[in-house]
GUPADREN-743873 format. One record per residue (C-alpha): y, x, z; residue in one letter; residue number from 1. Coordinates in Angstrom, 1 decimal. Each point is the difference from the previous one (the first is absolute). Layout:
<recs>
> c2_c1_c3_rest_nr
> Y_X_Z_A_NUM .
...
</recs>
This chain:
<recs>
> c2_c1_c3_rest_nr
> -120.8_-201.2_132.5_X_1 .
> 0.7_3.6_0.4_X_2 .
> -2.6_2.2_1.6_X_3 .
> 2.1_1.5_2.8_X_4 .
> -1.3_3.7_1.5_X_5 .
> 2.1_1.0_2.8_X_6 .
> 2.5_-1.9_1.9_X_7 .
> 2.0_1.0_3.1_X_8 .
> 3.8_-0.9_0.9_X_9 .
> 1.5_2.9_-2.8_X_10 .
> -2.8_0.3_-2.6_X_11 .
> -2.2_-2.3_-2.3_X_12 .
> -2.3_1.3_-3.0_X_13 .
> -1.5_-2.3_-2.2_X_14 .
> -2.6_0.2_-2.6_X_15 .
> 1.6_-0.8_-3.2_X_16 .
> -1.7_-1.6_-2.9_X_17 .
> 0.1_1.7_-3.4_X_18 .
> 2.5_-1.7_-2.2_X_19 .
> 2.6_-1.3_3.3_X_20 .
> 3.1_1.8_-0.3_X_21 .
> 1.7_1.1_3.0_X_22 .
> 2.7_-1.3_-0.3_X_23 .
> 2.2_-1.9_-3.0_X_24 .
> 1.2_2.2_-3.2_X_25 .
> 2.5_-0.7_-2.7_X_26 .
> -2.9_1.9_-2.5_X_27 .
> -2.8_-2.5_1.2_X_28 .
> 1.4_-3.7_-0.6_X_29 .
> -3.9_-1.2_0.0_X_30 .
> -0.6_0.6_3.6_X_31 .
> 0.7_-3.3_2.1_X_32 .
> -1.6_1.3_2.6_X_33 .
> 0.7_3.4_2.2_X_34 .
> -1.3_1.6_3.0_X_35 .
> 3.0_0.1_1.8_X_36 .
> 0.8_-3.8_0.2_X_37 .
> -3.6_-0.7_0.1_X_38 .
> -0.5_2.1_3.1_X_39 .
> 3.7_-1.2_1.9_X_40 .
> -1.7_-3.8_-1.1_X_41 .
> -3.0_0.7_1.9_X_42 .
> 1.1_1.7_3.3_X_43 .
> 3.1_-1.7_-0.2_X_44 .
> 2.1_2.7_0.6_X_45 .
> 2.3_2.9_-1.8_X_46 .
> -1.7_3.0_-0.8_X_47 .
> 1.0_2.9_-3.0_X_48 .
> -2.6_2.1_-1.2_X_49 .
> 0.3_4.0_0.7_X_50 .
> -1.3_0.7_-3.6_X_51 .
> -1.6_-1.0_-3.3_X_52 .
> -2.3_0.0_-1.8_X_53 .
> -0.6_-1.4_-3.7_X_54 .
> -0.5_-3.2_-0.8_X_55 .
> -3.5_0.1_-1.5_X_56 .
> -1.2_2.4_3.1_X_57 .
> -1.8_-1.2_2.8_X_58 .
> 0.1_0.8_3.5_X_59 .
> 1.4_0.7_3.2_X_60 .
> 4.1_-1.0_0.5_X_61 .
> 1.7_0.7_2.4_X_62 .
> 3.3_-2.0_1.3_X_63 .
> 2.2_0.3_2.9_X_64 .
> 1.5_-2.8_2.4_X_65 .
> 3.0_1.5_1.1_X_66 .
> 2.5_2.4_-2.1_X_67 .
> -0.3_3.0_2.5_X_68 .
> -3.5_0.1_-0.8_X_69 .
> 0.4_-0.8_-3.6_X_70 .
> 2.5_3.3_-0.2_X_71 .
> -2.3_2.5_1.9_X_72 .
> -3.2_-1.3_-2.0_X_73 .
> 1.6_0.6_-3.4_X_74 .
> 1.5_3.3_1.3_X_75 .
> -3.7_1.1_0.3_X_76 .
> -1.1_-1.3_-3.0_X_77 .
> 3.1_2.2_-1.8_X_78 .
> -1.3_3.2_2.1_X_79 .
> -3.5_-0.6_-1.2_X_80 .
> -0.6_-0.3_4.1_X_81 .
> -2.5_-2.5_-1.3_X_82 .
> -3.6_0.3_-0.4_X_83 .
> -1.1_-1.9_-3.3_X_84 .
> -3.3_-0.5_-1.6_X_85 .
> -1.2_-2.1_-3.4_X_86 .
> -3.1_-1.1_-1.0_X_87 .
> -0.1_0.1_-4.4_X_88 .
> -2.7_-0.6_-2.3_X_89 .
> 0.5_1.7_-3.1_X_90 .
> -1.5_0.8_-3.2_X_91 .
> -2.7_3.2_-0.3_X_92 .
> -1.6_2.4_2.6_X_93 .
> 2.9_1.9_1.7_X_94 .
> -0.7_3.1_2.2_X_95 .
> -1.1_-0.3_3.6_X_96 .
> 3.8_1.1_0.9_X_97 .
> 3.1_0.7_-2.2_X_98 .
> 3.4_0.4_1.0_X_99 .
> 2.5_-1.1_-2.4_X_100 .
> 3.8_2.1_0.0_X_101 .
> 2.1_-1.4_-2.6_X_102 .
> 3.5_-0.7_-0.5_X_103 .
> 0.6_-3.7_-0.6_X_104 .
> 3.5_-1.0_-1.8_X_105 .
> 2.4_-3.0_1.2_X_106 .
> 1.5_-2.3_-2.0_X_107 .
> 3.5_2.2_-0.4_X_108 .
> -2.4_2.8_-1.4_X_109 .
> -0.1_2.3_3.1_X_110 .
> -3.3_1.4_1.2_X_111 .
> -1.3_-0.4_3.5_X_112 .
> -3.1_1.6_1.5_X_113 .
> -2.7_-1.7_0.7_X_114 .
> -3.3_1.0_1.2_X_115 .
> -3.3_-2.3_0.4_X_116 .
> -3.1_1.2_1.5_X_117 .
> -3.2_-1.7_-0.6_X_118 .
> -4.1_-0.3_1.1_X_119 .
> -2.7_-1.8_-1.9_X_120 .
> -1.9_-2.3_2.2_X_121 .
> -2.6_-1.5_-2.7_X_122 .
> -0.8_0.4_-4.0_X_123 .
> -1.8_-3.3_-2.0_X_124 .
> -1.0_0.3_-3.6_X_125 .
> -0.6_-3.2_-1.1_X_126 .
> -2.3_-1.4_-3.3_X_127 .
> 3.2_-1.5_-1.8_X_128 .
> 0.6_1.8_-3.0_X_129 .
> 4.3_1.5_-1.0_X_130 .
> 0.8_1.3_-2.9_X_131 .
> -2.3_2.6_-1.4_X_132 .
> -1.4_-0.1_3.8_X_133 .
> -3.3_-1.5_0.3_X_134 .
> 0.9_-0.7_4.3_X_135 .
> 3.3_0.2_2.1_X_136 .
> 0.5_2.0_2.5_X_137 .
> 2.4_-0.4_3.0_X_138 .
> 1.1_1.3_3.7_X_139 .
> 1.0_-1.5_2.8_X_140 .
> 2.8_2.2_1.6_X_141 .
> 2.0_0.4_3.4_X_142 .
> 3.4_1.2_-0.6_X_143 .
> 2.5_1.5_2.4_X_144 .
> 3.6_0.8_-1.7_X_145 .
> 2.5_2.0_1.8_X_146 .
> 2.8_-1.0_-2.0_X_147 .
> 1.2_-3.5_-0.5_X_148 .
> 1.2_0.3_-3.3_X_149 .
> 0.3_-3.7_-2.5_X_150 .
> -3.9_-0.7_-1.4_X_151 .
> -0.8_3.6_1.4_X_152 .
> -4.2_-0.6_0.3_X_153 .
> 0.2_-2.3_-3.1_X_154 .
> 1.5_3.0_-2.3_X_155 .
> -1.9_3.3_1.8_X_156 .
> -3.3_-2.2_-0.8_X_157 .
> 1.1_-0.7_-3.7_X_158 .
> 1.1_3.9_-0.2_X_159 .
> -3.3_1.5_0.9_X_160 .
> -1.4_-2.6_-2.6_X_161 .
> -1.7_-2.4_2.5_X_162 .
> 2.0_-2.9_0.4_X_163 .
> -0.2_-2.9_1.9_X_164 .
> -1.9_-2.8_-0.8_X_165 .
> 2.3_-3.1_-0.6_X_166 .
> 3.0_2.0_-0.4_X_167 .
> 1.7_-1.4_-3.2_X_168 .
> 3.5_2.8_0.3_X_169 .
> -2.1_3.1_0.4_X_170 .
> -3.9_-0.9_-0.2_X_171 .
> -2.1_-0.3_-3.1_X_172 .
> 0.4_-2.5_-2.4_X_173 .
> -4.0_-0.1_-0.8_X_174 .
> -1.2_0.0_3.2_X_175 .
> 2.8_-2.9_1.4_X_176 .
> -1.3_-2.1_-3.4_X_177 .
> -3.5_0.4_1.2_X_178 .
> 0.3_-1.4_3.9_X_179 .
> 2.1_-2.9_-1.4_X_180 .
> -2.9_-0.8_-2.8_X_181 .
> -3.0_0.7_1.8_X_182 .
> 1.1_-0.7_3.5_X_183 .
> 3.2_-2.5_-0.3_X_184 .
> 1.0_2.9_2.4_X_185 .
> 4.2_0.9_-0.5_X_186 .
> 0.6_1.2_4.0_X_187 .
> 1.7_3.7_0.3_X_188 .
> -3.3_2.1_1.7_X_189 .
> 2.6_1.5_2.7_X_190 .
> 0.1_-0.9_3.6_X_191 .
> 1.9_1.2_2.5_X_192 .
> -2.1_0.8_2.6_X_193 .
> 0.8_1.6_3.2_X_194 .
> 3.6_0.7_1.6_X_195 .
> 0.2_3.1_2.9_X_196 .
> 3.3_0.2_2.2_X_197 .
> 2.0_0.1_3.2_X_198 .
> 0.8_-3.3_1.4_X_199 .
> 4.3_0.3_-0.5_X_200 .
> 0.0_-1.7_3.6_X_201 .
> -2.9_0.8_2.2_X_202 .
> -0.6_3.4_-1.4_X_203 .
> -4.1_-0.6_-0.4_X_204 .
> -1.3_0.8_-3.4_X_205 .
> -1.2_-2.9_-1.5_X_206 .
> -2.9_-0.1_-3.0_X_207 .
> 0.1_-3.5_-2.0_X_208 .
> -2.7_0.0_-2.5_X_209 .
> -0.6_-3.3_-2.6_X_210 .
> -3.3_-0.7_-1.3_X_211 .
> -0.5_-0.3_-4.2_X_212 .
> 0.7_-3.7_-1.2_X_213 .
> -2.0_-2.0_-1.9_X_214 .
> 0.6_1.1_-3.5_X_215 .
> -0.2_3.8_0.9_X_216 .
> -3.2_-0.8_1.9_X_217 .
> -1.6_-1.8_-2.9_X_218 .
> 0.4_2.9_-2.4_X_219 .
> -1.8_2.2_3.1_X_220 .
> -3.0_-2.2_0.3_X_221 .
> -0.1_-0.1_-3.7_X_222 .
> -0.3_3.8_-0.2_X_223 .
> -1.9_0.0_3.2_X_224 .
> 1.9_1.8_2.2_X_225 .
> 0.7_-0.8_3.8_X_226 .
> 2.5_1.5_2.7_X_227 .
</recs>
């Protein structure tokens, strides 16, 4: 059953699992199940998320019950209207803040700007040896992008050579081998974690935020971290 966030008679978020799609995709014929029908199963009504986000990301979802809603959610989320914040653990000590401006290409080839401010939270070395490295090393990040550009955290972590942890398309090969050996642990360390924005109807700002799930909160006690 799907941990649901917020519910009133235009709105419903949901904390979505790691791994769930949201809904189904000619490029993933594995999935057999997806948020989308899971969610209309359980409240036993229509709804159609307002946005997306990837497949092996957790974290808050948003959907809509009617399409007036749907239209004036998604317009925000295009006018970046939307406050948006991640939690990522990734690989090394980052700096206490970094702000990331760089052009991300599309699939045609054109560049888009995309810009991704970040603030360390905790560090954890731990005694497992990598490499020529005798411990690892690792942060625990929140994120806030301002763009909503295709993998945009996943790529500006990679680029300023901290990726995150479980991210097989832009993380580190080493690092991903490790967790799965050591910790049978394969989850993507990203979760969506807070939403920030006017309620389309009522006009009230509303602030949604989903707590870590169980995979993401295993790898914080293990490095001994707490919220």
């Amino acid at each position: 059953m799907l941990d649901i966030l917020f519910r009133d008679e235009h709105l419903i978020a949901i904390n979505k699992p790691h791994g769930l799609l949201v809904h189904r995709s000619p490029i993933a014929i594995d999935a057999e199940e997806f948020a989308l029908q899971m969610l209309r199963d359980q409240i036993g009504q229509k709804v159609n998320p307002v946005h997306r986000i990837d497949r092996k990301t957790g974290g808050l979802l948003l959907f809509a019950f009617d399409k007036p809603t749907e239209i004036a959610m998604q317009q925000q989320f295009m006018e970046n209207q939307v406050s948006k914040s991640y939690l990522a653990i990734v690989r090394g000590y980052t700096d206490d803040n970094g702000e990331i401006d760089y052009a991300l290409r599309k699939e045609n080839g054109t560049l888009q700007e995309a810009f991704t401010a970040y603030t360390t939270l905790q560090r954890a070395e731990i005694d497992v040896p990598l490499g020529a490295h005798a411990t690892s090393r690792y942060s625990l990040l929140r994120v806030v992008p301002t763009t909503g550009r295709m993998h945009q955290i996943r790529k500006h972590l990679s680029h300023i050579f901290h990726p995150i942890i479980g991210d097989r398309t832009h993380g580190c090969n080493k690092q991903n081998k490790l967790f799965k050996e050591k910790w049978d642990m394969t989850t993507m360390l990203l979760h969506a974690e807070n939403l920030v924005f006017k309620h389309p109807v009522s006009g009230e700002q509303v602030t949604i935020n989903a707590p870590v799930l169980p995979g993401f909160k295993q790898v914080m006690d293990m490095m001994g971290w707490a919220l």
